[in-house]
C-alpha positions, 0 to 999 in steps of 0.5 A: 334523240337517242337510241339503246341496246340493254347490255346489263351483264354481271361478271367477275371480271370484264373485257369491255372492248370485247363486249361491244359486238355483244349488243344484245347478249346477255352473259350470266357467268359468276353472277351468282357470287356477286351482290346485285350492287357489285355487278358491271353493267355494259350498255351501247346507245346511239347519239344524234349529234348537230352541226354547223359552219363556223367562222373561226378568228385567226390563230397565232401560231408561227408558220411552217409555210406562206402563202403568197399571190391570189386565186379564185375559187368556188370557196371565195378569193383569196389574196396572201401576203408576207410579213416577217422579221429576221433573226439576228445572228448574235455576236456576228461583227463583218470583217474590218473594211468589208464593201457591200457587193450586193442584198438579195433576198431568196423565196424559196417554194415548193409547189403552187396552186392554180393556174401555174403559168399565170404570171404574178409581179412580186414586190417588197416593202420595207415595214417601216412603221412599226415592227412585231413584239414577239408575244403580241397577237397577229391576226391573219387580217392585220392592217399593212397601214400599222407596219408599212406607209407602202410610200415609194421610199419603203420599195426595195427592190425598183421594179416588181419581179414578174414571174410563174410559177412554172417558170422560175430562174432560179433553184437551191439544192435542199438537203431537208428535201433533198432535192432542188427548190425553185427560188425567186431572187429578187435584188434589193436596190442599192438604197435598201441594200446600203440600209440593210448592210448598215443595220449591224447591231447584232448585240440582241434581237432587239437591236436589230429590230430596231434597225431592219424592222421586216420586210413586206412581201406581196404582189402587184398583179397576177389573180390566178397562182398562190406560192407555197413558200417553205423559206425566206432568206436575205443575204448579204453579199461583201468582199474585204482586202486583207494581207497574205504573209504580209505581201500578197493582198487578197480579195476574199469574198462573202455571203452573211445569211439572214433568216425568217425563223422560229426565233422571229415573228412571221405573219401570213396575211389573208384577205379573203372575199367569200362571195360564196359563204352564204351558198355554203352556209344555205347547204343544210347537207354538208358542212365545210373545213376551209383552210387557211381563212379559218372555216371550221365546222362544229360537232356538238355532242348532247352531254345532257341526253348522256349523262342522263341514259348512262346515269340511269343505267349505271346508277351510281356505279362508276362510269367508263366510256369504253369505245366511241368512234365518230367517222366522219366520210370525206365528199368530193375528193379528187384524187387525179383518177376522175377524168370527168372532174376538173381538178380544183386546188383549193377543193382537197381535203386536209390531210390531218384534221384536229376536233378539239373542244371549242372552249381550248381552241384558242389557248391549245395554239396560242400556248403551244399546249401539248395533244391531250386526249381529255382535250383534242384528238387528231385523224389522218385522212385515210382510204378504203376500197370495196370490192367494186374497186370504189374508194371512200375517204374518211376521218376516224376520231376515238372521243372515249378519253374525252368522254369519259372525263367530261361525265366524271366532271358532270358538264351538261348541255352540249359539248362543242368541238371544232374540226381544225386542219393542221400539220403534225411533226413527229420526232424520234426519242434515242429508244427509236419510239416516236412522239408528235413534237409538233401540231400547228394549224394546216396553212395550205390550201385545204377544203374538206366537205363532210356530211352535216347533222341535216343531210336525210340520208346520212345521220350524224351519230356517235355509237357510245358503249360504256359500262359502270364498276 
């Protein structure tokens, strides 16, 4: 279903963005030297779009962060855990007649969710099973049974490390955050600390996996506190014996560093038990974006109605999407001034969100494809408040790029795009501009409620003002 306004305009020369208020002028400057074929015809129509819930597969993508423990939730249960490799520090050789002291390995997080002072048991499993190939898929659900037998044999450290999340026993000055970090330290047993300090093939990446396959991060109990982990480290703690000017024997002590980077495979697990998808999807109003087990909802645009009222309007000028904004309000959002409101973690919206169309998803993330107007478009969450000091949060996406190429390429039917929550990094070039050298898909804890295509009250509509030369 579709509504227009007639804005048929002939003119030397045109300013499109500023003829979109102009909806029902009609200007007439210079028409007299134009042939009737030459003249530019600007018109703006309103689309009805549709909506609906869908259920995403896991994306493969390094993450920036992990979560680790469980909570519940409106949205579902939901239990995280950790598998990943470390990197190989290439080259490096331990001094000659080093004695292990010790083998810890150091979570770093930076905030929780959820009850903070429900404790949680962490325990570590060594995979030794199989490891990752750097290019292989790894789904958000994978099976543990393929990487770790979880036999008694496989624990590193000999008791779970009970804990909170308000209670930690340790912190780590950041200078990236330029502050302390709480960190949780958990000391391997002396069997894997032995293994760990014996694998010392650092001739490639590979010959280390071959050694210290990864390790198993998860929880034996605790159902009420997630951990937004931003760092895993192992060190390697060793002494060696060597001779001051040939007399005087030093004992000089050491740390070697082992790090879950970029270079390596992480894998964020999720098991999620959604007890309440089915009330989400039966509520025909709102349409959800739940992160990070992938609920997404899809906004589908009625090419074919489109092409059709701007192929009769332009005829066979050709055509320009000159604006197309969809705003998108943002429901329920608890910004910590409602005192009646209980807070609820797992209820905030993203802070970024990403409509790309449904057929790039999966290539966009998988090959790290740079953000491309013709393909996706991203909107931070912003704020505006009225004059009774009431506050509305929203998404502002600007599809005129994306339009404009999908009726030059003549795509019928509908266009299916997909709303995604994500993470952007910017960097700065040495002209001080700056550009978005990161986009990831938003792993934290993030739940976006908008008004769907059915709501009776707010309609789902995309104002299209495009003109013809």
């Amino acid at each position: 279903m579709r509504y227009s306004r007639l804005l048929i305009i002939g003119v030397l020369s045109v300013a499109a963005s500023l003829l979109a208020g102009c909806k029902d002028d009609v200007v007439s400057a210079g028409s007299a030297v134009l042939e009737t074929e030459d003249s530019i015809i600007v018109r703006a129509d309103t689309f009805r779009l549709s909506s609906s819930l869908v259920r995403g597969t896991a994306i493969t993508a390094t993450p920036d962060s992990f979560l680790l423990g469980e909570m519940d939730s409106k949205y579902g249960h939901l239990h995280a855990d950790i598998l990943t490799q470390f990197a190989c520090p290439e080259g490096f050789v331990y001094p000659e007649g080093a004695v292990l002291d010790s083998v810890c390995l150091f979570l770093y997080y930076r905030h929780a969710y959820g009850d903070k002072r429900s404790p949680l048991a962490v325990q570590v499993y060594a995979m030794d099973r199989a490891t990752f190939s750097y290019n292989e898929p790894l789904p958000s659900d994978t099976a543990i049974a393929t990487y770790c037998s979880l036999d008694d044999s496989t624990r590193m450290i000999d008791h779970a490390y009970v804990t909170t999340a308000l209670a930690y026993a340790d912190s780590t000055y950041s200078s990236s955050y330029g502050s302390y970090i709480p960190t949780i330290t958990l000391k391997l047993n002396d069997r894997w600390a032995q293994k760990v300090f014996a694998a010392n093939d650092f001739s490639s990446q590979e010959a280390y996996n071959e050694l210290m396959k990864g390790v198993y991060i998860t929880t034996e109990f605790g159902g009420g506190t997630l951990l937004s982990l931003i760092d895993i480290n192992m060190g390697v703690f060793y002494h060696f014996e060597y001779e001051r000017a040939g007399v005087e024997t030093v004992v000089e002590k050491d740390m070697k560093g082992f790090y879950a980077s970029r270079e390596v495979r992480q894998l964020n697990r999720y098991l999620w038990q959604a007890s309440d998808l089915t009330s989400l999807e039966q509520n025909t109003d709102t349409n959800y974006v739940i992160s990070p087990v992938h609920i997404y909802t899809q906004l589908s645009f009625p090419m074919t109605d489109m092409k059709t009222a701007i192929t009769n309007a332009v005829g066979s000028r050709r055509p320009y999407v000159n604006r197309a904004h969809l705003t998108l309000p943002v429901l329920n959002y608890y910004d910590g001034l409602e005192s009646n409101k209980t807070r609820d973690d797992w209820a905030q919206p993203a802070s970024t969100m990403l409509l790309i169309r449904k057929s790039d998803m999966e290539r966009f993330f998988n090959e790290q494809m740079e953000l491309s107007d013709s393909i996706a478009m991203y909107a931070v969450l912003q704020s505006e408040t009225d004059t009774l000091d009431v506050t509305t949060y929203s998404y502002e996406f600007d599809l005129s790029v994306l339009l404009t190429k999908q009726l030059r390429e003549d795509r019928f039917g509908t266009l299916d795009m997909l709303l995604v929550p994500v993470s952007i990094t910017t960097s700065t070039t040495s002209s001080g501009s700056t550009y978005i050298s990161d986009i990831r898909y938003d792993q934290s804890l993030t739940a976006t409620e908008i008004f769907s295509a059915q709501h009776p009250e707010h309609n789902l509509e995309l104002e299209v003002v495009y003109s013809g030369f």
